[in-house]
mmCIF file of the C-alpha atoms, coordinates in Angstrom:
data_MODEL
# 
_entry.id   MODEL 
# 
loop_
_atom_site.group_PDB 
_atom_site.id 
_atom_site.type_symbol 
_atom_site.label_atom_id 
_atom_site.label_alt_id 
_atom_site.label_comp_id 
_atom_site.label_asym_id 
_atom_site.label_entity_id 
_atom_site.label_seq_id 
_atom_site.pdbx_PDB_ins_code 
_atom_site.Cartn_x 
_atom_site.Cartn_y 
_atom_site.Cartn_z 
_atom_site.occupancy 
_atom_site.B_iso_or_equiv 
_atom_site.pdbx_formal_charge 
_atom_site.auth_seq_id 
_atom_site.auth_comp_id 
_atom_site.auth_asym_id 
_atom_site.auth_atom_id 
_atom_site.pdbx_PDB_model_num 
ATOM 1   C CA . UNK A 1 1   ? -53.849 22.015 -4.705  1.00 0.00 ? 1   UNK A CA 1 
ATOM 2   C CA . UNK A 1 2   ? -52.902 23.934 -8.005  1.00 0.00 ? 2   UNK A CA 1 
ATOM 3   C CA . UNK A 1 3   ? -55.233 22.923 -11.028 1.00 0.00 ? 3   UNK A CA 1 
ATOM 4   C CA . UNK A 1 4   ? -51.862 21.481 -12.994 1.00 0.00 ? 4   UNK A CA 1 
ATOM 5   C CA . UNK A 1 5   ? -50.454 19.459 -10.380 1.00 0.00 ? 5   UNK A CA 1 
ATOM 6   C CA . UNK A 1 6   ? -53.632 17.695 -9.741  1.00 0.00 ? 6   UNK A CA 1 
ATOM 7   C CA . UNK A 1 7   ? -53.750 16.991 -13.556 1.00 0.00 ? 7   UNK A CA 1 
ATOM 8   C CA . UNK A 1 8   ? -50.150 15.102 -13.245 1.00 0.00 ? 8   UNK A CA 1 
ATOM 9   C CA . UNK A 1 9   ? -51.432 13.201 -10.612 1.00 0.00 ? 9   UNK A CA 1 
ATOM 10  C CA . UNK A 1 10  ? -54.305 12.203 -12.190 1.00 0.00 ? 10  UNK A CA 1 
ATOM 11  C CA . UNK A 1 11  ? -51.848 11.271 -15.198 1.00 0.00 ? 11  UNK A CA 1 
ATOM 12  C CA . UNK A 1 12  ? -49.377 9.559  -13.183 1.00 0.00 ? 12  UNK A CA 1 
ATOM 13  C CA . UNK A 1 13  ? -52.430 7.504  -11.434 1.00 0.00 ? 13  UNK A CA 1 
ATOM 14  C CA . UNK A 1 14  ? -54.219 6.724  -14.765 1.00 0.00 ? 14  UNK A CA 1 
ATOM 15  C CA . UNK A 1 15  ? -50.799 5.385  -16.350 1.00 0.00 ? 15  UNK A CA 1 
ATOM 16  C CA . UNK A 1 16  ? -49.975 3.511  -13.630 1.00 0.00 ? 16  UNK A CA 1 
ATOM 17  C CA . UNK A 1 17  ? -52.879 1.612  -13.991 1.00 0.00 ? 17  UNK A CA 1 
ATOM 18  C CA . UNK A 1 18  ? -52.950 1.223  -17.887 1.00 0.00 ? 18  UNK A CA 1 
ATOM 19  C CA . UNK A 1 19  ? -55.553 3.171  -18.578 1.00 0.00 ? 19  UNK A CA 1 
ATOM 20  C CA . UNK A 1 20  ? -55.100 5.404  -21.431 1.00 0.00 ? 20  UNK A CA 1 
ATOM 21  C CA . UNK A 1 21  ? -55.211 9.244  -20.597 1.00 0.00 ? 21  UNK A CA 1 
ATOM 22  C CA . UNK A 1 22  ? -57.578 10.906 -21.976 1.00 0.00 ? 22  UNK A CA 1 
ATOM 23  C CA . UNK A 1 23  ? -59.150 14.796 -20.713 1.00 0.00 ? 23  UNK A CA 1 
ATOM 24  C CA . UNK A 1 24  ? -62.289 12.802 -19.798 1.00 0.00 ? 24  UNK A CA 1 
ATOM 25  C CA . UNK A 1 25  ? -60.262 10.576 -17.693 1.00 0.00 ? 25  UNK A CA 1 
ATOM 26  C CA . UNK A 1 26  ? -58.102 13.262 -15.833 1.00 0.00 ? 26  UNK A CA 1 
ATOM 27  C CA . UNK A 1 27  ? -61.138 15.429 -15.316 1.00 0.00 ? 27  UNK A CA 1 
ATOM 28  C CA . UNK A 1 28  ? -62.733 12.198 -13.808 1.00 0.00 ? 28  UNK A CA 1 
ATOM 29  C CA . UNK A 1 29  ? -60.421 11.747 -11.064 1.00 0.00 ? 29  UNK A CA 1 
ATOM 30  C CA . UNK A 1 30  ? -59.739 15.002 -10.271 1.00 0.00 ? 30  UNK A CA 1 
ATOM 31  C CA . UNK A 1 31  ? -63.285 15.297 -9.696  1.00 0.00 ? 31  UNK A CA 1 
ATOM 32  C CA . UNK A 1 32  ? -63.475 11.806 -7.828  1.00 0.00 ? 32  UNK A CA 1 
ATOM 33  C CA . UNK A 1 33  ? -61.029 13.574 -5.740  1.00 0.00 ? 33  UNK A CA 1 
ATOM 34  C CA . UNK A 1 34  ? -62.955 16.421 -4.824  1.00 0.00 ? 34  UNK A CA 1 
ATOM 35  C CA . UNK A 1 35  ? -60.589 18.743 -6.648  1.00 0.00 ? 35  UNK A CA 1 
ATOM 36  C CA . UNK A 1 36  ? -61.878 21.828 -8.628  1.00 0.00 ? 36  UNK A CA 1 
ATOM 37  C CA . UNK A 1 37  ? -59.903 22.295 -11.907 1.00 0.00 ? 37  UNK A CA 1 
ATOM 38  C CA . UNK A 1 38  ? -59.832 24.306 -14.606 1.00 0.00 ? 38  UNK A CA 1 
ATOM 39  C CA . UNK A 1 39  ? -61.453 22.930 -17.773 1.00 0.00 ? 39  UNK A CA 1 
ATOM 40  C CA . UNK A 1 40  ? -58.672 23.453 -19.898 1.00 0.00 ? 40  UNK A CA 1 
ATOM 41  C CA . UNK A 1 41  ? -56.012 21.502 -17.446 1.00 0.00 ? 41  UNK A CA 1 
ATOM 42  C CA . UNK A 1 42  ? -57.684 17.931 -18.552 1.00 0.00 ? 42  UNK A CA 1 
ATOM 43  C CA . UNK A 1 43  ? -57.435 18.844 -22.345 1.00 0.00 ? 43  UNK A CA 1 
ATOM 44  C CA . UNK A 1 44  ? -54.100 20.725 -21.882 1.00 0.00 ? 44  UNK A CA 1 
ATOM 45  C CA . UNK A 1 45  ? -52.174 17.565 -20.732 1.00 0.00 ? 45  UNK A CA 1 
ATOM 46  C CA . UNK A 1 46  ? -53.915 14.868 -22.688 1.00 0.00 ? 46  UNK A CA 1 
ATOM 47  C CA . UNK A 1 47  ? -52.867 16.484 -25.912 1.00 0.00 ? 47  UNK A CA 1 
ATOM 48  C CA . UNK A 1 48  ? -49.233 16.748 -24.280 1.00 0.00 ? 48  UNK A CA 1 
ATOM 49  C CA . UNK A 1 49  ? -49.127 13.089 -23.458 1.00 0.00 ? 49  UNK A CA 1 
ATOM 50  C CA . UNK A 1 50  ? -50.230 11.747 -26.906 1.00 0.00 ? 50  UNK A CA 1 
ATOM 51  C CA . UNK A 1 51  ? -46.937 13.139 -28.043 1.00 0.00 ? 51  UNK A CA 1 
ATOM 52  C CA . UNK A 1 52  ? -44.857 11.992 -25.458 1.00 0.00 ? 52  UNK A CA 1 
ATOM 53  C CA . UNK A 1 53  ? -44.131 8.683  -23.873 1.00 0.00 ? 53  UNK A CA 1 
ATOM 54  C CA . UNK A 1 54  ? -44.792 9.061  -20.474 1.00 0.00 ? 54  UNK A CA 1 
ATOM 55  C CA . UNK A 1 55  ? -42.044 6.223  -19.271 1.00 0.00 ? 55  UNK A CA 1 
ATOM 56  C CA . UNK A 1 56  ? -39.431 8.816  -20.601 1.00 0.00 ? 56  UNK A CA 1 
ATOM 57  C CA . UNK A 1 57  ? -41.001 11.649 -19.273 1.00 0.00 ? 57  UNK A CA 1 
ATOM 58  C CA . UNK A 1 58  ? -40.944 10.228 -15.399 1.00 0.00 ? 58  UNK A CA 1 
ATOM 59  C CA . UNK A 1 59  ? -37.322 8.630  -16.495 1.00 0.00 ? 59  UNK A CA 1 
ATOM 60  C CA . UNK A 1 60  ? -36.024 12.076 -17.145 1.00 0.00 ? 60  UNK A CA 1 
ATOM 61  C CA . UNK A 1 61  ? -37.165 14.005 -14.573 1.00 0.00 ? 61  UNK A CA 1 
ATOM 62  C CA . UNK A 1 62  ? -34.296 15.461 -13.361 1.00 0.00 ? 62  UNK A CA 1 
ATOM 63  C CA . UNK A 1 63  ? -32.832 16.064 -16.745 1.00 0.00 ? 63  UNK A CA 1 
ATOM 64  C CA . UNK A 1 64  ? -33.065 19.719 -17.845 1.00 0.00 ? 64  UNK A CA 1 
ATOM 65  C CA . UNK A 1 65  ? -33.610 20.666 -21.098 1.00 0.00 ? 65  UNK A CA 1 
ATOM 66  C CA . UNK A 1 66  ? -30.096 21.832 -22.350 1.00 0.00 ? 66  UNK A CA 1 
ATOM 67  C CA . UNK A 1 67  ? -27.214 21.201 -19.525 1.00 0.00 ? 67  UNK A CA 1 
ATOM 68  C CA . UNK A 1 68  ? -26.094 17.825 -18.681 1.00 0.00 ? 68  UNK A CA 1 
ATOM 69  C CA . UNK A 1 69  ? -27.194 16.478 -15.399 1.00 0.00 ? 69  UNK A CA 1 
ATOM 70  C CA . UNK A 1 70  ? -25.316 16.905 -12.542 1.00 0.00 ? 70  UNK A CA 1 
ATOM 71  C CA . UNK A 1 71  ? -24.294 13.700 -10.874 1.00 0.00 ? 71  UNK A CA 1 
ATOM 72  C CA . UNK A 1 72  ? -23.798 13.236 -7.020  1.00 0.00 ? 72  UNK A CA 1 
ATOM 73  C CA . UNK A 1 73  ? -21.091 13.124 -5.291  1.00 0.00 ? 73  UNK A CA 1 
ATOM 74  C CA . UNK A 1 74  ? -19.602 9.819  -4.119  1.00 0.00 ? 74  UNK A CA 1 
ATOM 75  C CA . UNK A 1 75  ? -20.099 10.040 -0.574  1.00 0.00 ? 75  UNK A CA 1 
ATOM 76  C CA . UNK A 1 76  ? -22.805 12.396 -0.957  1.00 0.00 ? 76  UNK A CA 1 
ATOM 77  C CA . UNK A 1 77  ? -25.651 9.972  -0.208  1.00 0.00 ? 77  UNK A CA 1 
ATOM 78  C CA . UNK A 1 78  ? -24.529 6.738  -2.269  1.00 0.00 ? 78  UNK A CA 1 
ATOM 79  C CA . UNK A 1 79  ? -25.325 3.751  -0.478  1.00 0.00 ? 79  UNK A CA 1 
ATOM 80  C CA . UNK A 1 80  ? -22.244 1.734  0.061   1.00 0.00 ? 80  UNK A CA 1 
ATOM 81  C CA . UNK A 1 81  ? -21.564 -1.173 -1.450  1.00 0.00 ? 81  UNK A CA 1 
ATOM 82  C CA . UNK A 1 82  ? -22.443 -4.708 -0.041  1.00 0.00 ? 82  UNK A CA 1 
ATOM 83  C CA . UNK A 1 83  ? -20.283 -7.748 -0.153  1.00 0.00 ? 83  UNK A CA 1 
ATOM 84  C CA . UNK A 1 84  ? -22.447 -9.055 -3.320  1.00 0.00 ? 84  UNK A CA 1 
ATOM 85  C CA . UNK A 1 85  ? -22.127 -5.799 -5.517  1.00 0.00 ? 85  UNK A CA 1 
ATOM 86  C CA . UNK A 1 86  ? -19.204 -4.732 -7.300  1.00 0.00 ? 86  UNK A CA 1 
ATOM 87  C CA . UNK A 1 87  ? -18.106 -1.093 -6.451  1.00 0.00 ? 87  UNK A CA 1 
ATOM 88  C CA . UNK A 1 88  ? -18.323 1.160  -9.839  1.00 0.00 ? 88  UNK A CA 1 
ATOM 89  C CA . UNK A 1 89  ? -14.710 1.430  -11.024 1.00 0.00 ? 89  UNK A CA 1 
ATOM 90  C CA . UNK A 1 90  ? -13.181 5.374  -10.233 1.00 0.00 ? 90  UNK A CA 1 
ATOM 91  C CA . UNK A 1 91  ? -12.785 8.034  -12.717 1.00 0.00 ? 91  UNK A CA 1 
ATOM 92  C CA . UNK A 1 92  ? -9.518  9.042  -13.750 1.00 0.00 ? 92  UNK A CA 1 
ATOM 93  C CA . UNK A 1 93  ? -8.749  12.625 -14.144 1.00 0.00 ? 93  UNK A CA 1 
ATOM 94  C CA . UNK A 1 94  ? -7.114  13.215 -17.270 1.00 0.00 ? 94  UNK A CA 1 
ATOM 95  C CA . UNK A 1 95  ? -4.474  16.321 -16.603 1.00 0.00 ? 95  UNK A CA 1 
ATOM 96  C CA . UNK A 1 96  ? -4.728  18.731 -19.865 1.00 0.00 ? 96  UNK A CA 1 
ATOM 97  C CA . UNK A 1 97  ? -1.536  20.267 -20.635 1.00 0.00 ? 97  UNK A CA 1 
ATOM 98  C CA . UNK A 1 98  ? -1.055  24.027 -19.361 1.00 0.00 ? 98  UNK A CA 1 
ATOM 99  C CA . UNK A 1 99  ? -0.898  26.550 -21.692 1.00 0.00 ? 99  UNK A CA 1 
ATOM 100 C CA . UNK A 1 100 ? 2.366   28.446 -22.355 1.00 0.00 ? 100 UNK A CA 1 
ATOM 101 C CA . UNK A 1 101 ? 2.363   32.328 -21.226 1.00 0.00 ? 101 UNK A CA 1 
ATOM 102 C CA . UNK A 1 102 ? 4.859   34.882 -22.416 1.00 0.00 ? 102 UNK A CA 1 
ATOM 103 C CA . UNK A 1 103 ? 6.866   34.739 -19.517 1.00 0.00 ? 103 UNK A CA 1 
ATOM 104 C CA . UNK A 1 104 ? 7.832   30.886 -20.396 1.00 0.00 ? 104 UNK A CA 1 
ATOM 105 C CA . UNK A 1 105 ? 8.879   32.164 -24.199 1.00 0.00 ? 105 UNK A CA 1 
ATOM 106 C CA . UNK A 1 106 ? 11.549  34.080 -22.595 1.00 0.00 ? 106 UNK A CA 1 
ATOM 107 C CA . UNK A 1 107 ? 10.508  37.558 -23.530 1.00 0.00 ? 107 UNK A CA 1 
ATOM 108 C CA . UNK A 1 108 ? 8.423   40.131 -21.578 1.00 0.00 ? 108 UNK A CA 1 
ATOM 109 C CA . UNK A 1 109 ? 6.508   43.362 -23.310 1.00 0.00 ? 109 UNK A CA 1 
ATOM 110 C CA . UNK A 1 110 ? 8.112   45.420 -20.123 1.00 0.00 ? 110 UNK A CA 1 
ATOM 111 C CA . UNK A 1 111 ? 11.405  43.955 -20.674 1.00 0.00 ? 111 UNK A CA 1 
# 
């Protein structure tokens, strides 16, 4: 298992018990787990997690950092909806106007 990824398990599994994360902390489980890391891993992503909120991190996880997020398709997957739950109304799709060409004006640069 790569040194990082063990370090955001270790993370994940320390904030989902309340524990604050420290290094000392990560480096404890990952060694409880019998997984070699780095030294710098433990420090690396305590220091990144005392700026961050973790809830928004995990919240976010499919969010990139500058595009929108793509959302799925309707019958790509969505569960359908039960007797008790109200279906989420449809999108309408606004029509923009098309944009005039030359030809429409009446005039041609060939003509």
């Amino acid at each position: 298992m790569a040194s990082n990824l063990a370090c955001i398990y270790a993370a994940l599994l320390l904030h989902d018990e309340g524990i604050p994360i420290t290094a000392e902390k990560i480096a404890t489980v990952t060694k409880a787990a019998n997984i070699n890391v780095e030294p710098f891993w433990p420090s690396l992503f305590a220091k990144l997690l005392e700026m961050r909120n973790i809830e928004d991190l995990i919240s976010n996880v499919g969010a990139g950092g500058g595009g929108a997020a793509v959302a799925a398709a309707p019958g790509a997957g969505a569960a359908p909806a039960t007797a008790g739950e109200a279906a989420p109304p449809a999108e309408e799709k606004k029509e923009e106007p098309q944009e005039e060409s030359d030809d429409d004006m009446g005039f041609s640069l060939f003509d």
